[in-house]
matplotlib code that plots the C-alpha trace (Angstrom):
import matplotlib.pyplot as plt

x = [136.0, 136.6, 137.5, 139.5, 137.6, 140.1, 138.6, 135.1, 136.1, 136.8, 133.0, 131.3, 130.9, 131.2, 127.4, 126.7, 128.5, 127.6, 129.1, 130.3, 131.7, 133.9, 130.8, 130.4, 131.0, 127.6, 126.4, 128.8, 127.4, 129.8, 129.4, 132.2, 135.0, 132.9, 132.3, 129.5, 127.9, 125.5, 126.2, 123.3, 123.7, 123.0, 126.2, 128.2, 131.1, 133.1, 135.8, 137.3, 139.4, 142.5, 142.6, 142.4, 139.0, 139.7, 138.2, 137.5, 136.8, 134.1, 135.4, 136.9, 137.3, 138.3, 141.6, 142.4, 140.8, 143.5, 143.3, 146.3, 147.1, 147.4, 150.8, 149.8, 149.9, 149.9, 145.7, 145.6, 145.2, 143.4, 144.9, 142.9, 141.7, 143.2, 141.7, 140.3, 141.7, 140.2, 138.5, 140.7, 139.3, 141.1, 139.3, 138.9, 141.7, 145.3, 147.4, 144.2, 142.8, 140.3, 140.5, 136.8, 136.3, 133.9, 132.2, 135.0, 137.6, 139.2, 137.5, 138.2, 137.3, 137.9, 138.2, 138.1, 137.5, 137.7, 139.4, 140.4, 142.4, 146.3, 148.9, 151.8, 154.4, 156.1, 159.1, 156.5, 153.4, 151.7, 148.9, 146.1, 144.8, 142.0, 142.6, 141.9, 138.2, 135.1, 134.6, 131.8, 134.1, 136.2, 134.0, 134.9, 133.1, 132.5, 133.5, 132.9, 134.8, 136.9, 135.8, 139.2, 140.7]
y = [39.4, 42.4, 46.0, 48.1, 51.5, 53.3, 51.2, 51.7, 55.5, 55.3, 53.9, 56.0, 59.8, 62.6, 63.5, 61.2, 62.3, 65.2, 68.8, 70.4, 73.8, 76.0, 77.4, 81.0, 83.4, 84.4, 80.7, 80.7, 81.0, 81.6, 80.5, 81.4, 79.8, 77.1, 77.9, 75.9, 75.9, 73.4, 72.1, 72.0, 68.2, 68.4, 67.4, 69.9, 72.2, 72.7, 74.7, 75.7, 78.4, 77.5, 79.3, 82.6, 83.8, 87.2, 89.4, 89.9, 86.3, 86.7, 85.7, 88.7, 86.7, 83.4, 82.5, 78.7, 75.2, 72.5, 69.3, 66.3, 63.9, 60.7, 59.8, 56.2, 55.8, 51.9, 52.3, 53.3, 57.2, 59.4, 63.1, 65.2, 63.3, 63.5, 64.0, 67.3, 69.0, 71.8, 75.5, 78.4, 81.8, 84.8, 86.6, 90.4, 90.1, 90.2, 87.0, 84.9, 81.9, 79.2, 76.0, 74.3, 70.8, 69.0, 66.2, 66.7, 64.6, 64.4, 62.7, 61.3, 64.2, 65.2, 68.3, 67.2, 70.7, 72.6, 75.8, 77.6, 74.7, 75.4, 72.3, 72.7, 70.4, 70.9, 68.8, 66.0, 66.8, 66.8, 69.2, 71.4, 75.0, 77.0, 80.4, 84.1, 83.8, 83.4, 80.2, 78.9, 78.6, 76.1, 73.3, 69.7, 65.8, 63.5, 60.7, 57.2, 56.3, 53.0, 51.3, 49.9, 53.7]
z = [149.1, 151.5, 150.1, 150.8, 151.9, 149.3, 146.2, 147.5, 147.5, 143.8, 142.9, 144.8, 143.4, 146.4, 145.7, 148.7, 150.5, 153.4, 152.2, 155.7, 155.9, 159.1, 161.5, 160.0, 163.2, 163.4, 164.0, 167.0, 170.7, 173.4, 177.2, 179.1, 177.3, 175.3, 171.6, 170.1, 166.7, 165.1, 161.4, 158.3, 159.3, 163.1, 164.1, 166.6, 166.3, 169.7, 170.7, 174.4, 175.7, 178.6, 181.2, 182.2, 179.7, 178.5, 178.7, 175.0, 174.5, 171.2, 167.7, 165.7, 162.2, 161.0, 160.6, 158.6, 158.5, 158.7, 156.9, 157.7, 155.1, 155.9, 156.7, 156.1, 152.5, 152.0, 153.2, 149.8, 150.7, 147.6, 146.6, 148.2, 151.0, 154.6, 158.3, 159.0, 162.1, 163.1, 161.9, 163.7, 164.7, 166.0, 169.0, 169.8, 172.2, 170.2, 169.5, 171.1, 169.2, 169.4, 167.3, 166.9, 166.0, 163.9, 166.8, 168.7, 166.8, 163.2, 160.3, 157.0, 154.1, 150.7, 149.3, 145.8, 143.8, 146.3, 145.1, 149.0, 150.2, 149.3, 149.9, 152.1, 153.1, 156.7, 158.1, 159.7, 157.9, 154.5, 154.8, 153.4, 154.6, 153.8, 154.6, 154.0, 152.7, 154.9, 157.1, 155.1, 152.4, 153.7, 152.6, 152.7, 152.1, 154.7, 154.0, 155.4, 158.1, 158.6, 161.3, 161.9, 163.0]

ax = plt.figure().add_subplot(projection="3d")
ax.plot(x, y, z, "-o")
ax.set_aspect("equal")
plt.show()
């Protein structure tokens, strides 16, 4: 009998799961406009800038971490779990951000007890955002990832 990744979801407790966290800024290297940082679990953060660089192009502060719920709810989708998007940092130069993302590409999470991660609800989208606290706080679990996506 095949499972459903949802059910599995509910047997398994999210100790097993890896604990990942927004790069803080100091774990951040810059090369021109390529913003790389390494996660506790070897995988890489990367972020790049468009076209022109400024000239100020090092990270100021962090802005939000963005988590999507998933639209699709007849997978069986869990409160609290969605893909994660992306960690957002301002830069020294005014009204400039970068997004970074976790292996380049959105993954299945959960923020189960998570206390910084606020619901909103937009015209198209049910999402989560962590926001004004420091990038380290805006943890989330891995969680495994259906191989049918």
């Amino acid at each position: 009998m095949k499972y459903k990744l949802s059910f599995a979801l509910l047997l398994t407790p999210l100790s097993v799961f890896a604990t990942l966290h927004c790069p803080a800024i100091d774990s951040i290297s810059r090369i021109g406009g390529t913003y790389l940082a390494t996660s506790t679990e070897g995988g890489e953060w990367i972020g790049t800038l468009q076209d022109p660089i400024p000239p100020l192009a090092d990270i100021q502060d962090f802005s939000e971490a963005l988590l999507i719920l998933d639209s699709d709810r007849d997978k069986g989708n869990l409160i609290d779990q969605g893909n994660f998007q992306k960690c957002t940092y301002n830069l020294e130069t005014q009204d400039k951000q970068v997004d970074m993302y976790y292996k380049n590409k959105a993954w299945l999470v959960s923020i189960s007890g998570k206390p910084h991660w606020k619901y909103h609800q937009t015209p198209l989208f049910e999402l989560y955002l962590c926001t004004d606290v420091a990038a380290e706080e805006c943890t989330f679990e891995m969680l495994p990832q259906d191989s049918d996506s």
